[in-house]
C-alpha positions in Angstrom: 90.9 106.2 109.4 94.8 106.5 109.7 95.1 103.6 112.1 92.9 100.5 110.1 95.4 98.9 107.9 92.3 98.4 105.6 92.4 101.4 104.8 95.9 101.8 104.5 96.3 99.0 102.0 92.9 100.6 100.2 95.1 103.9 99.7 97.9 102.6 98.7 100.0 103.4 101.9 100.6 99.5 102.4 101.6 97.3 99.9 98.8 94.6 99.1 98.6 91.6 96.7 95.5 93.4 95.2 93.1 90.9 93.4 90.5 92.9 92.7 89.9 97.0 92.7 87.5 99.0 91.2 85.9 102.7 92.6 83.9 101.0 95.5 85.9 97.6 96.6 89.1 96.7 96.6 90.0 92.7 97.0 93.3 91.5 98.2 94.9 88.2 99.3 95.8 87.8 103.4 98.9 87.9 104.7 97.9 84.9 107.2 96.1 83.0 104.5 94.0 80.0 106.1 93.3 78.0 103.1 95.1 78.2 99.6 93.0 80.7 98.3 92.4 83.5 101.2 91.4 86.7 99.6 89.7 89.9 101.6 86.9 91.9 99.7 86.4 95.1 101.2 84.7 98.5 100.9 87.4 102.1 99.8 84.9 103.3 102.4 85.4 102.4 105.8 82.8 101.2 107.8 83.6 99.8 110.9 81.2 96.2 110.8 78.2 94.9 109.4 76.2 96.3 112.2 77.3 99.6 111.0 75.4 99.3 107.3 72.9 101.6 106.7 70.0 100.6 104.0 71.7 103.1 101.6 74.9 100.6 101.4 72.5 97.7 100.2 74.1 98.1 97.1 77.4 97.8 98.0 76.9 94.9 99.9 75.6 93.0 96.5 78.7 94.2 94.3 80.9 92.8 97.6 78.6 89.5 96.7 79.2 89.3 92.9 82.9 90.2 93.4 83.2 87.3 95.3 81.6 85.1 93.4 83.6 86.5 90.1 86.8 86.1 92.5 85.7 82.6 93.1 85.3 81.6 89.6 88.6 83.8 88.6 90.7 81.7 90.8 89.4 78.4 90.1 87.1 77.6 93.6 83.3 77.7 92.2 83.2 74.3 90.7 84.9 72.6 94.0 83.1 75.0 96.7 84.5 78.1 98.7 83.4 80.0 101.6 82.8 83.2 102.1 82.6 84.3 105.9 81.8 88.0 107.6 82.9 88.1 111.4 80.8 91.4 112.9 82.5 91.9 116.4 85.2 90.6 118.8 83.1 87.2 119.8 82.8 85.8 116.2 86.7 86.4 115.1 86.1 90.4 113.5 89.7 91.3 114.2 90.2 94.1 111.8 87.4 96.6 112.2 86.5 97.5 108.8 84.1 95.7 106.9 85.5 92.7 104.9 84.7 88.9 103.7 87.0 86.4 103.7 86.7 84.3 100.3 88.2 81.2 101.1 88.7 78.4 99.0 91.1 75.4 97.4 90.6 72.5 100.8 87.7 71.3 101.8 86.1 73.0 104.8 84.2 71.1 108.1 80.8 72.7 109.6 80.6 73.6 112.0 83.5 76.2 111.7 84.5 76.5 115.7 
């Protein structure tokens, strides 16, 4: 996918403020950050939004989980409180199509979101 700067950053070919990598996710801080702590989980494999999972990426979806939750803790959020948010499509704020959480963290956060 030569044209999502996911995957881009994922291979190396853009420089990212990696947080986290191993051989299924990488994790990296936004360049727009909207709270003091912004960081992007995502899978090296794209897939394009939630409503492209299949069953057999069930797994990857929990490691995405306990990365951010290890993230969290790592950067000081999971005694306070953080957020993690997935947009899936154009109407709820998915502007880069490959799969991804925002971890969000360090402010404190109103509900509803907007």
């Amino acid at each position: 996918m030569g044209d999502c700067i996911f995957c881009r950053i994922v291979a190396q070919e853009i420089a990212g403020r990696i947080a986290y990598e191993d051989a299924d996710l990488v994790a990296f801080h936004d360049i727009n950050p909207q709270a003091p702590v912004h960081i992007l989980i995502v899978p090296r494999r794209h897939i394009e939004s939630l409503n492209a999972v299949t069953q057999e990426d069930a797994h990857l979806l929990g490691r995405m989980l306990v990365v951010a939750r290890d993230l969290a803790r790592e950067h000081g959020l999971a005694d306070d409180g953080y957020r993690l948010v997935l947009n899936t499509n154009r109407a709820a704020g998915q502007s880069v199509f490959h799969l991804h959480f925002h971890l969000l963290g360090g402010r404190f956060f109103h509900w509803p979101p907007g």
